[in-house]
C-alpha positions, -999 to 999 in steps of 0.1 A, spaced: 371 -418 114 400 -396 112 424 -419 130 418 -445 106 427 -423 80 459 -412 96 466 -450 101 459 -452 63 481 -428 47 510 -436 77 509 -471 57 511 -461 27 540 -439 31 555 -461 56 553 -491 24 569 -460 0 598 -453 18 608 -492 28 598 -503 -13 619 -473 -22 646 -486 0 645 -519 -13 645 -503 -53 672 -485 -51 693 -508 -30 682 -538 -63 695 -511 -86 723 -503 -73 734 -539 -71 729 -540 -111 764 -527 -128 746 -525 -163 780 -516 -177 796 -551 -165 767 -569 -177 773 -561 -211 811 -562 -211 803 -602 -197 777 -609 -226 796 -621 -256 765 -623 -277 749 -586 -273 722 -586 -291 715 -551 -281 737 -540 -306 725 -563 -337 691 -547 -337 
């Protein structure tokens, strides 16, 4: 019984560090800062 809980929480930190991967690598690839600079209608700043 205790392997399959070392099994379990192996997966679930194994899925944590490779969705964290992917997160930050999607985030990075965002330059928020050219996105608005591209946007001629910002409606950010009209609210």
């Amino acid at each position: 019984m205790g392997y399959l809980w070392v099994m379990t929480i192996g997966y679930v930190i194994c899925l944590g560090l490779v969705g964290g991967t992917l997160m930050f690598f999607i985030t990075s690839a965002f330059d928020f800062d050219d996105a608005s600079r591209i946007d001629l209608l910002d409606t950010r700043e009209k609210e």
